[in-house]
N, C-alpha and C positions, 0 to 999 in steps of 0.2 A: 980864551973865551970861545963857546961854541954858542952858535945859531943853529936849534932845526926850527922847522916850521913843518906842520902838519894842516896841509890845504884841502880841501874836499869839496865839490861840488856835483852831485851825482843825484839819479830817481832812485838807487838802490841802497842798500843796505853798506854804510859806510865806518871803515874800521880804520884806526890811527893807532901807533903804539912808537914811542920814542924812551930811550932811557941814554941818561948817561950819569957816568961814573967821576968826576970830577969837580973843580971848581967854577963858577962864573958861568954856568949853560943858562940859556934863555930857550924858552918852548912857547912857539905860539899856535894855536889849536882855533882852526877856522871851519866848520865844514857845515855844509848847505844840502839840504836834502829836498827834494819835492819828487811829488809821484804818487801812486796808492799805495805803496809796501814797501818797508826797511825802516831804518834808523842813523842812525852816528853812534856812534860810539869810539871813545879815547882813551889812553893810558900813558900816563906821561910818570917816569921813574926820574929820579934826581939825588945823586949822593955828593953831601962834599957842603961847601961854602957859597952865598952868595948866588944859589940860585935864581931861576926866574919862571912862573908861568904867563903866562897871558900877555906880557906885555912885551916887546922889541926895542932895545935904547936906537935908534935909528934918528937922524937929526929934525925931520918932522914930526917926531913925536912919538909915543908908545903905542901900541897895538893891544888889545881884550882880546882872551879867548872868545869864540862865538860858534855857536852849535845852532843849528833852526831845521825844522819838520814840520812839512806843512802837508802829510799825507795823513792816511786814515786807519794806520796803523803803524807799530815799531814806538821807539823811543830815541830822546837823548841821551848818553851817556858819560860822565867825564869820572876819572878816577885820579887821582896824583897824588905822588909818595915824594917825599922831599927828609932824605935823613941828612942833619946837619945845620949848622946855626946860619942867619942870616936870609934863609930866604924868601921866598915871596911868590904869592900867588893874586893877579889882579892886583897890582899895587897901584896902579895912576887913573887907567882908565877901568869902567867896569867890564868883568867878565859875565856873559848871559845865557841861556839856555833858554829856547823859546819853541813850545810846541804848540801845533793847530788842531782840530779838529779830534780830540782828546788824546792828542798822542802826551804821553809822561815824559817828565823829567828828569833824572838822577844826577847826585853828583856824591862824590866824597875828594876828602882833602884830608889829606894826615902829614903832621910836621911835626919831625919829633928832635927836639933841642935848641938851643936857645933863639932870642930874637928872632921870630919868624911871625910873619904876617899873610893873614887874608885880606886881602883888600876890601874890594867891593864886590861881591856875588848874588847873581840875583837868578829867579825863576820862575819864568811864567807860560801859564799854560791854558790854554782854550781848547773849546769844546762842545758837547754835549752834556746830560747831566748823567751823575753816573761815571765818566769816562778819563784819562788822564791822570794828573794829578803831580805833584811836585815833594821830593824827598831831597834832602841833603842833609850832610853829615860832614862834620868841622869835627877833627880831632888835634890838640895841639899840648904835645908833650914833654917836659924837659929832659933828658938824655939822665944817663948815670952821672952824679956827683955835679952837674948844672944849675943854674938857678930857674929855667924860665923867663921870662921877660917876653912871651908869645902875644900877638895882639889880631885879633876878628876887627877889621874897620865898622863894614855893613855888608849884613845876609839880610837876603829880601825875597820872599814868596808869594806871589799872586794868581789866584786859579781865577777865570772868567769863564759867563755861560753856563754855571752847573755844574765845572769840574771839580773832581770827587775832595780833594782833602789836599791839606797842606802839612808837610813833617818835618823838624830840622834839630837835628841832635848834635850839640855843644858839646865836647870834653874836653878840659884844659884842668892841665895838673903841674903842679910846680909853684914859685913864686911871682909874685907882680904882673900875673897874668892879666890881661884888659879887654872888653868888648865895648864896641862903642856902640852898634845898635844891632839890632834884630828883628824883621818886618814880617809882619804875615796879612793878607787880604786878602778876602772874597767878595765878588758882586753879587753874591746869587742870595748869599745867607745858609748857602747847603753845606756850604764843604764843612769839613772838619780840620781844624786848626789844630798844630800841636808842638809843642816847645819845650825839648828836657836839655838843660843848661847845669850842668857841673862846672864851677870851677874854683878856684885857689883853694889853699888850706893842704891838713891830711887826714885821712878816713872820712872823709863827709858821705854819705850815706850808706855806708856800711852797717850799722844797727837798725832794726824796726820800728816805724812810731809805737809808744804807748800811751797813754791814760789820756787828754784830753785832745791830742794830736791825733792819738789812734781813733777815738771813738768820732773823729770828725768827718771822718774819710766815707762814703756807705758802702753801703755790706756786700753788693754786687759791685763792686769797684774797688775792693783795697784786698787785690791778691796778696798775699803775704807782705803787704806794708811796706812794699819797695821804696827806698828812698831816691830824692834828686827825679819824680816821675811827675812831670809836669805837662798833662791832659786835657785836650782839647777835643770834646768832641760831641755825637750827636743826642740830644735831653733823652731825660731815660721815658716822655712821656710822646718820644718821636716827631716831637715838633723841627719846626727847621734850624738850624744853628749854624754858628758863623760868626765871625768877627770878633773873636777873643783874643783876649792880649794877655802875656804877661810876661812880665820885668822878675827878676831874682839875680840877687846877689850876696853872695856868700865866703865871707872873710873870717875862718877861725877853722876849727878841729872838731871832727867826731859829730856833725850836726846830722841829723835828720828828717828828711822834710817832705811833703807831696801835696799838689796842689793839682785838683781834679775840678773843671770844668765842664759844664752843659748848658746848651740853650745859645741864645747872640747876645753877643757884645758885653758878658760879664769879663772882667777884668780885675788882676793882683797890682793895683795899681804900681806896688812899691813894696817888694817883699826885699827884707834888708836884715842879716844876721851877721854880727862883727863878733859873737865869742864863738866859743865852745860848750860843745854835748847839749847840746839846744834841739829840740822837738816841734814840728812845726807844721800842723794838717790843715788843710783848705780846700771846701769844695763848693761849688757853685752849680745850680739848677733856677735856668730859668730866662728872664731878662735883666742885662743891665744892672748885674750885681757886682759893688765895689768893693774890694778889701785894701785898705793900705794898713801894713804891717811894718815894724820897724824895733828889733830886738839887738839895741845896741848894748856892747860893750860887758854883755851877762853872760852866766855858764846856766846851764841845767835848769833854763825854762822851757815850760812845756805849753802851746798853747795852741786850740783848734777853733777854728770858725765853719762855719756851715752854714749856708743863704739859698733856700729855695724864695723864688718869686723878682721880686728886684728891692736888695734891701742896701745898706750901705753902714763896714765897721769898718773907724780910722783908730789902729791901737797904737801904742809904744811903751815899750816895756825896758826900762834902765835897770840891770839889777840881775841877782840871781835866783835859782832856784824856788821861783813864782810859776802859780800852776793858774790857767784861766782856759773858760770855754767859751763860745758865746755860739748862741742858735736862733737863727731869722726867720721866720715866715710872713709871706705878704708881702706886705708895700712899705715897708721901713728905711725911706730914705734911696736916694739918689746920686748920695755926694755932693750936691748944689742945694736942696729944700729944707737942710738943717734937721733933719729926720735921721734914726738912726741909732745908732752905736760911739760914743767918743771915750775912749777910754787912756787913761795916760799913768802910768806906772810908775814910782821912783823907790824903789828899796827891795829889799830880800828876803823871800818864804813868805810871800804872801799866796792866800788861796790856798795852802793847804792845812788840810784834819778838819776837824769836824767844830762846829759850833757851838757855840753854849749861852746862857742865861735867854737875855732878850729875843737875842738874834736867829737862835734855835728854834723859838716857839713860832717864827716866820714858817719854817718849813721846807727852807732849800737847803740847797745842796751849795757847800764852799766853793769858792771858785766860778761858780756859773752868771751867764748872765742870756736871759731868754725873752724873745719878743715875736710875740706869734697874734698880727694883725696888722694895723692902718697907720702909720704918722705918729708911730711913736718914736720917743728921746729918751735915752738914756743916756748922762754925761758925767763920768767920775771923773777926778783928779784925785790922784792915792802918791801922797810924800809920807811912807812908813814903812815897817817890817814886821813880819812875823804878824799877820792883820789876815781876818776871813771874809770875804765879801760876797753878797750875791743877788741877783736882780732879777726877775718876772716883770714881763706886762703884755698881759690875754686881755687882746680889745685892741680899742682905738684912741688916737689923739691924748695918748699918756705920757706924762713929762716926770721924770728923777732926774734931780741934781743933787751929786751926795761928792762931799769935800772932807777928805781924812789926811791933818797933817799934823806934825811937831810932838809924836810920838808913836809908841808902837804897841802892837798886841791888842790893837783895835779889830771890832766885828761889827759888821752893820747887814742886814736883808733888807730888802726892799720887793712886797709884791702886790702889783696892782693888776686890778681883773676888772673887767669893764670897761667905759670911755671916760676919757676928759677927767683924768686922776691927776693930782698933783701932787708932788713930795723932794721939798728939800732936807735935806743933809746936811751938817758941818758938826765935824770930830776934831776936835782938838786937842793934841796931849796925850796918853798912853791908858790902855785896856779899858777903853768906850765900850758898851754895846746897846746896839741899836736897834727896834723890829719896828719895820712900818707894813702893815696890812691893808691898802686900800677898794 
């Protein structure tokens, strides 16, 4: 077993570098800066079995890495390479990074092969506005012919005062990979939040969205339809932004997915994909827009939302190759005022091709569902297959409830324009079709 320890306490510009090449090293990484000019900066290399960063087995207890800059320029810096299974970064106590008066934070962490953990990593940064800012980067890989079994405890980001933006990029490749949380906060409402989280499976976002994922994304915002780009940042009408969250997780093969954020406090409450070749776009502009998403268990669905204003869709989609869009404008829901979007899916190749008799002469488009005003509800429950559906409602305080089960090849539209429309629904049995015009 080896012990370094990397101590620092200086006004100037301060640099740490340790590497070893064996089993059982522990690395602790302390350094203390004040003054007007420099930084910290670290580099800790680790090959072998069982290593350690941040913490010292010492019989009082373990030690955290800790990095602080409390001048008016420079940064923190920590980087650490750890090849080999077993080891560890901030496993007991937390490891921290803490800059003053807009000085930035950086870090990265890459572990590549089995059982290896990030503890607890956190980032925080004060300032001016404008100034600072906090970056980390968690990479955690299974080696050749390995399983994986890597684990993120908690990564946590916090700008104070104006400081400019928070970033923190997740890769985890292999099997039975786990995070347990991921925190971003701002007091100001300025910064910019952002969170791109890859993990388990193979190929996930190697293909580009298309049809109603792609067309979800906007048109100043979806460079070549990169997948797994999960954006946080300032409204496109330059208002202030801040406080976005979001959760994704991703269990299967071949999926593809991008969720783009603007404005404060809109939120993916719960994006959740367990198959494959699954398509998956999401964008948010505005305030206090909720999407909970949840695509268990299917292949080759495709499905996009889009919420200017503060609207609110809770979907779930059981099943395969089902195509849906859904588009918000306004004030549709909250998550809590029962407003809204509630859509719940059980069967395969629904939404796609075209319409026919009744449902046709409505005049949408398969698959869609659109609500562009105040306090409207739309609430399906679909037990079927191979079924066309699609919803409108221009205006205010409009209420659809439409229930299709115990057969398939059913069609229903639904479009109401104006206020205070009412329209229930119920299908039952096989090749219904429906047109309600309100």
């Amino acid at each position: 077993m080896k012990t370094t320890r990397l101590l620092a306490t200086t006004t100037a510009l301060s640099l740490c570098f340790a590497s070893a090449w064996a089993d059982d090293n522990f690395a602790l990484v302390e350094q203390v800066q004040s003054g007007t000019a420099g930084g910290n900066n670290a580099l800790v290399e680790q090959d072998g079995a069982g290593n350690f960063v941040g913490n010292e087995p010492r019989p009082q207890g373990p030690r955290a890495f800790r990095q602080v800059t409390d001048q008016t320029s420079g940064e923190n810096s920590l980087t650490v390479l750890q090849m080999g299974d077993g080891n560890a970064v901030a496993s007991s106590l937390g490891g921290r990074q803490l800059g003053s008066n807009g000085t930035a934070n950086t870090a990265t962490f890459t572990q590549i092969g089995d059982d290896n953990l990030v503890g607890s990593v956190g980032q925080r940064a004060e300032g001016g506005s404008g100034a600072g800012g906090n970056v980390m980067t968690i990479v955690q890989g299974a080696s050749d012919g390995s399983t994986g079994m890597n684990e993120i405890g908690i990564a946590s980001q916090f700008t104070a005062g104006g400081v400019s933006s928070n970033a923190l990029n997740v890769t985890m490749t292999g099997n039975n990979n786990r995070i347990n949380r991921i925190e971003q906060a701002t007091d100001s409402g300025l910064g910019d939040n952002t969170i791109s989280v890859n993990i388990t499976g193979s190929d996930n976002g190697r293909s580009n969205l298309t049809g109603f994922a792609l067309s979800a994304i906007p048109a100043n915002n979806n460079a070549s339809k990169v997948n797994n780009v999960l954006k946080q940042g300032a409204a496109f009408d330059g208002a202030a932004d801040g406080g976005n969250n979001i959760n994704l997780t991703v269990n299967g093969d071949r999926n593809a997915f991008s969720v783009v954020q603007f404005g404060v406090g809109n939120d993916v409450g719960n994006l959740t994909v367990t198959g494959s070749d699954n398509d998956l776009g999401i964008s948010q502009s505005g305030t206090s827009n909720l999407v909970t998403l949840a695509v268990v268990g299917g292949n080759f669905n495709n499905v996009g939302i889009s919420q200017v204003g503060t609207n609110f869709a809770d979907v779930s989609i059981v099943g395969s190759s089902n195509e849906l869009s859904i588009s918000q404008s306004g004030t549709n829901g909250d998550g809590s005022d029962g407003f809204g979007v509630s859509f719940d899916l059980t069967g395969d190749g629904n939404g796609v091709g075209l319409f026919s008799g009744a449902a046709d002469a409505v005049g949408l488009t398969n698959g869609t569902i659109t609500q562009d005003g105040a306090g409207n509800l739309f609430n399906a429950v679909m037990d079927t297959s191979m079924s066309n559906f699609a919803g409108s409602q221009i205006g205010s305080d409009n209420f659809a409830t439409v229930s299709v089960s115990g057969g398939n090849m059913n069609q229903f539209a639904v479009a109401q324009t104006g206020n205070s429309n009412i329209a229930n629904l119920s299908q039952t049995g096989g090749s219904n079709s429906a047109g309600i015009t309100q």
